[in-house]
MDTraj code that builds the backbone (N, CA, C; nanometers):
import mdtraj as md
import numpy as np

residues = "UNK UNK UNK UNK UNK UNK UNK UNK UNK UNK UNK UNK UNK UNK UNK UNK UNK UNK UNK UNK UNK UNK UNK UNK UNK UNK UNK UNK UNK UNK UNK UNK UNK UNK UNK UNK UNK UNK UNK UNK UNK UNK UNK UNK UNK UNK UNK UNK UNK UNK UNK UNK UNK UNK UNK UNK UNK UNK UNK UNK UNK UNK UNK UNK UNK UNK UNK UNK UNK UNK UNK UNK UNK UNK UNK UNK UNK UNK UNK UNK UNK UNK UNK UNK UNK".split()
xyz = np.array([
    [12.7779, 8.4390, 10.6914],
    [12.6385, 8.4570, 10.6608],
    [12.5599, 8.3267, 10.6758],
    [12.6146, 8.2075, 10.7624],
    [12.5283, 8.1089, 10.7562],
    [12.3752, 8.0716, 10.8425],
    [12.4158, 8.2053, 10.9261],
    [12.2662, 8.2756, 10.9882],
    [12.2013, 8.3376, 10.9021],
    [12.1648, 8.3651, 10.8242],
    [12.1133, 8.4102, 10.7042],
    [12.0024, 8.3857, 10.7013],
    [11.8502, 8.3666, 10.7312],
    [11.7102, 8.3394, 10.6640],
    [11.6636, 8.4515, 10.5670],
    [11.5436, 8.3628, 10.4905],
    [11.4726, 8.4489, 10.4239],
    [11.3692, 8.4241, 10.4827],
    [11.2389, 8.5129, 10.4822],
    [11.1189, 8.4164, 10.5083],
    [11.0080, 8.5110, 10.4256],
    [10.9616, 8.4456, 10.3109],
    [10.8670, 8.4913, 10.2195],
    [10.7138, 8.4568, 10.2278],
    [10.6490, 8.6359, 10.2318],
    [10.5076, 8.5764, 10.2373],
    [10.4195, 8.6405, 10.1511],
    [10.2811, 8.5909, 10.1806],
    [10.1501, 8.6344, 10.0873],
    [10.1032, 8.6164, 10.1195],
    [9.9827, 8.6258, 10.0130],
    [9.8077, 8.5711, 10.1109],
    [9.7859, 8.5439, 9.9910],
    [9.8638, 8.5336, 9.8912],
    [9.7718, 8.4220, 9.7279],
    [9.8611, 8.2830, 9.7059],
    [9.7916, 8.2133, 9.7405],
    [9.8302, 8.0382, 9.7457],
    [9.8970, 8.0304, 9.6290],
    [9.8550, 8.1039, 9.5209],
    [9.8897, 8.0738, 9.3963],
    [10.0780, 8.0862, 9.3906],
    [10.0991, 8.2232, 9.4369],
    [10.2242, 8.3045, 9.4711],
    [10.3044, 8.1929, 9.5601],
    [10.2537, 8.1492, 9.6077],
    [10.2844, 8.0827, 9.7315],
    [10.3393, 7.9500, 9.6477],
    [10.2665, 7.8690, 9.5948],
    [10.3318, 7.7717, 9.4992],
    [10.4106, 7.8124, 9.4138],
    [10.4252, 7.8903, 9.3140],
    [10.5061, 7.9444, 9.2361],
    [10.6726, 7.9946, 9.3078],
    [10.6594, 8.0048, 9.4324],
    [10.7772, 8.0236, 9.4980],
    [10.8475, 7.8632, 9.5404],
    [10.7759, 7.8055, 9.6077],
    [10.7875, 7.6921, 9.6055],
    [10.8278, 7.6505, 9.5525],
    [10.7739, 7.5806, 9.4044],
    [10.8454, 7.5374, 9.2958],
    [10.9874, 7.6037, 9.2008],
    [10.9929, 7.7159, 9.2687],
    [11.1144, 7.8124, 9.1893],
    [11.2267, 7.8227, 9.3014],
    [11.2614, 7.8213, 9.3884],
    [11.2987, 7.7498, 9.5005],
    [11.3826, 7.5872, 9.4672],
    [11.2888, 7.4832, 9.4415],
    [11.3465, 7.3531, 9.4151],
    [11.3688, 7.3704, 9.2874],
    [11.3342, 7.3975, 9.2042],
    [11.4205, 7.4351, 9.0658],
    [11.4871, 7.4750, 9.0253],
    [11.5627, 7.6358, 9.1357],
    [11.6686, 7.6710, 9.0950],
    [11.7888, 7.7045, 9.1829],
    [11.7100, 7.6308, 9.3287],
    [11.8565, 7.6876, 9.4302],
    [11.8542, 7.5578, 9.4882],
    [12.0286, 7.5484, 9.4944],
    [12.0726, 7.3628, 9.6169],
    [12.0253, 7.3678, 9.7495],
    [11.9416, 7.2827, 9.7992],
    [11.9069, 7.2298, 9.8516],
    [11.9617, 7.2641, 9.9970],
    [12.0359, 7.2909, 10.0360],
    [12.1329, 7.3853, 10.1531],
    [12.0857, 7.5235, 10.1359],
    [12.0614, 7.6139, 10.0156],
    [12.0088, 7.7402, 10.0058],
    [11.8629, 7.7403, 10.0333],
    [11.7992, 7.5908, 9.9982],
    [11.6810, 7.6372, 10.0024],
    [11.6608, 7.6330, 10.1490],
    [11.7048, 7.5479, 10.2135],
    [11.6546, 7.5456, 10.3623],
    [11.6965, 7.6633, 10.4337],
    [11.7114, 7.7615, 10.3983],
    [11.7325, 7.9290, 10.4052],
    [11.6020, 7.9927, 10.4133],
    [11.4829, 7.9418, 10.3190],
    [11.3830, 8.0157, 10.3415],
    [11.2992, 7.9379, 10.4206],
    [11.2078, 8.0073, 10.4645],
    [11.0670, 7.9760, 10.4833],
    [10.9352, 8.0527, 10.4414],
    [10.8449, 7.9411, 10.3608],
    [10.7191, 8.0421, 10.2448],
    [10.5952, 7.9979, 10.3548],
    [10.5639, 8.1624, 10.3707],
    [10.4128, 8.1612, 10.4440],
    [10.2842, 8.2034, 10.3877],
    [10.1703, 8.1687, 10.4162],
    [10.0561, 8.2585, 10.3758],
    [10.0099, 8.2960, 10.4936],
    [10.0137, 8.4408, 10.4477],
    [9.9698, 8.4861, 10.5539],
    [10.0157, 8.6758, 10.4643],
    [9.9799, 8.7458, 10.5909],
    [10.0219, 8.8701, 10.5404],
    [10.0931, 8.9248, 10.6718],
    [10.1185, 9.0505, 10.6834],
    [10.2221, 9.1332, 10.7974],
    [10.1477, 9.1232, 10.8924],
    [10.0517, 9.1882, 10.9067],
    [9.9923, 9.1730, 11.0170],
    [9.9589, 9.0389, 11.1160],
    [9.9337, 8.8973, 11.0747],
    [9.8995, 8.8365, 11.0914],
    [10.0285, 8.6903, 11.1454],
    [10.1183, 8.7230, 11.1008],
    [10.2305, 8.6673, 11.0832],
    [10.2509, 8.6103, 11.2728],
    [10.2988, 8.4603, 11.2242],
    [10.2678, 8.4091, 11.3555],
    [10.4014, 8.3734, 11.3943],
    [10.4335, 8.3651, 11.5470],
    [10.5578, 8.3567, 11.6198],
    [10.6375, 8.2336, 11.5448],
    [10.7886, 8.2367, 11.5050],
    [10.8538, 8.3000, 11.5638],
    [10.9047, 8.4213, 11.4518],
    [10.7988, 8.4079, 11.3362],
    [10.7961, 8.4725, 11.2058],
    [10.7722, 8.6325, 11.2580],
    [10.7157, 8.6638, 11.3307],
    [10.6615, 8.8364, 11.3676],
    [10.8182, 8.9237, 11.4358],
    [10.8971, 8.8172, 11.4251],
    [11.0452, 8.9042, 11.4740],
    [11.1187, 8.8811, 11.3535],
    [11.1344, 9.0224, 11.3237],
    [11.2325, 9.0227, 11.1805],
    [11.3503, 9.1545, 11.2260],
    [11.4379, 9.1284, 11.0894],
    [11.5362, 9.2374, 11.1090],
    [11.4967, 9.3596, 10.9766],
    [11.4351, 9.3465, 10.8929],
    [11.4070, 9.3825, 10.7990],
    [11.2781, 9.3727, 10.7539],
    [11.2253, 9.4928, 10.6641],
    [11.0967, 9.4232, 10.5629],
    [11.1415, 9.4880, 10.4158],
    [11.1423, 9.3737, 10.3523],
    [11.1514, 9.4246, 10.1620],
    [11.0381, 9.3909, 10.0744],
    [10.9661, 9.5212, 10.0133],
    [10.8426, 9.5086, 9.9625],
    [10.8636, 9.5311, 9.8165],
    [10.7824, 9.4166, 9.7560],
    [10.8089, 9.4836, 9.6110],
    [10.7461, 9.6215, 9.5383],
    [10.6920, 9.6827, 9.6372],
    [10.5881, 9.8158, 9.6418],
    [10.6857, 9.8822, 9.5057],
    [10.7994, 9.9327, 9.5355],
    [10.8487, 10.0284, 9.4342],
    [10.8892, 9.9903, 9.3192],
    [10.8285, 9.8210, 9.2548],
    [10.8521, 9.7981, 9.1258],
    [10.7315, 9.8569, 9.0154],
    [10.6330, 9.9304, 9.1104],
    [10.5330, 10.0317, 9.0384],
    [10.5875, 10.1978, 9.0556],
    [10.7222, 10.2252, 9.1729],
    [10.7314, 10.3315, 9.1477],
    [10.6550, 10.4341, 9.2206],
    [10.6530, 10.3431, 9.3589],
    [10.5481, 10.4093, 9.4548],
    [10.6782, 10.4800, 9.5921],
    [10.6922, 10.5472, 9.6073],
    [10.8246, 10.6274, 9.7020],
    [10.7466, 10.6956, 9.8480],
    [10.6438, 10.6733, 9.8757],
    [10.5438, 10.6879, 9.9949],
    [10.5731, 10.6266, 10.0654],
    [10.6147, 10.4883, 10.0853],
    [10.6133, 10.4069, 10.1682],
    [10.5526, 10.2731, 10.1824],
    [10.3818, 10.3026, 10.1041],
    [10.2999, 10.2510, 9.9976],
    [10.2412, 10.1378, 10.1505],
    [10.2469, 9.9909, 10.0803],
    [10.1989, 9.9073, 10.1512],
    [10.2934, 9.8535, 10.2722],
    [10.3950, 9.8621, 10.2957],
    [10.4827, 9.8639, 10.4257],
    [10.4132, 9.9871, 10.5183],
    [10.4478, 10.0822, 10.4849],
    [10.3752, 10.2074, 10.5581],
    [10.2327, 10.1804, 10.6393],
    [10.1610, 10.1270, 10.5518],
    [10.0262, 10.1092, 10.5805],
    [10.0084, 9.9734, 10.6406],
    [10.1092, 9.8724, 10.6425],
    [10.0633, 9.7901, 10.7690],
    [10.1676, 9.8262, 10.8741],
    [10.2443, 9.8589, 10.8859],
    [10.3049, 9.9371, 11.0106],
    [10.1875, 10.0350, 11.0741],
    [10.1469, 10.1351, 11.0060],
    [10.0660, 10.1883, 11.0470],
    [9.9185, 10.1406, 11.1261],
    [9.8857, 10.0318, 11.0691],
    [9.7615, 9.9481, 11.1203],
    [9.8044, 9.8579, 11.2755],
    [9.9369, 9.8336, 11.2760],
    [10.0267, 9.7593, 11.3712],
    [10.1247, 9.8099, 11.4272],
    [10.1282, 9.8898, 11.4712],
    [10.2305, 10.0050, 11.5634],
    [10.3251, 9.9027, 11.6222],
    [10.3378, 9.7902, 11.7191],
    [10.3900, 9.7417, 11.7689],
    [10.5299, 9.7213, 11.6443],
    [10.4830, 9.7251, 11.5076],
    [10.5875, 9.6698, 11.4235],
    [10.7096, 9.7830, 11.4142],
    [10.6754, 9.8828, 11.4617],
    [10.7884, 9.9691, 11.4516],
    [10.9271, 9.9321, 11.5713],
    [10.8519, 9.8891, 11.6778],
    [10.9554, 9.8744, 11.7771],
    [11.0261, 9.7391, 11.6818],
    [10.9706, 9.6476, 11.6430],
    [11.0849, 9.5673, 11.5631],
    [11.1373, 9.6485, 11.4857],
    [11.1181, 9.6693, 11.3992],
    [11.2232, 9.7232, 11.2700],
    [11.3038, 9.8516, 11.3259],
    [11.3365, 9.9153, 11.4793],
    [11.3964, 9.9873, 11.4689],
    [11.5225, 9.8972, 11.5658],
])
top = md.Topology()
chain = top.add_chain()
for i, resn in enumerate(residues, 1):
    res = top.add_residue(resn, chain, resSeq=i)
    for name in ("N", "CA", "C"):
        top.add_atom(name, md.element.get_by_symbol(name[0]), res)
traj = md.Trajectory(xyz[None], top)
């Protein structure tokens, strides 16, 4: 698994620091260089970040089973389906 990335995003700076700092506070320094933290949102997401193998949304920690906000930027961005399949 040493191909492994994460790459975490948003569009609230705030979120964005708070990862940051939780990151160097609680994972070595070899794990952290695993992620990369963006602002930005799905749609917008710039090369070489717009090729993924996955998307994990925290949508269903409200309990939403629609599809919710993944659904709806796939939907706004069609091209994103040919990635994720």
């Amino acid at each position: 698994m040493d191909h492994l990335e994460f790459v975490l995003l948003d569009i609230s700076a705030a979120l964005i620091e708070e990862w940051q700092l939780a990151l160097k506070k609680y994972l070595p320094k070899d794990i952290q260089a695993k992620f990369t933290i963006i602002q930005s949102n799905l749609s917008t997401l710039p090369p070489p970040y717009d090729q993924f193998d996955c998307i994990v949304s925290p949508a269903n920690s409200y309990g939403r089973l629609d599809g919710g906000w993944v659904e709806h930027a796939v939907n706004r961005r069609p091209q994103l389906i040919d990635k994720l399949e």
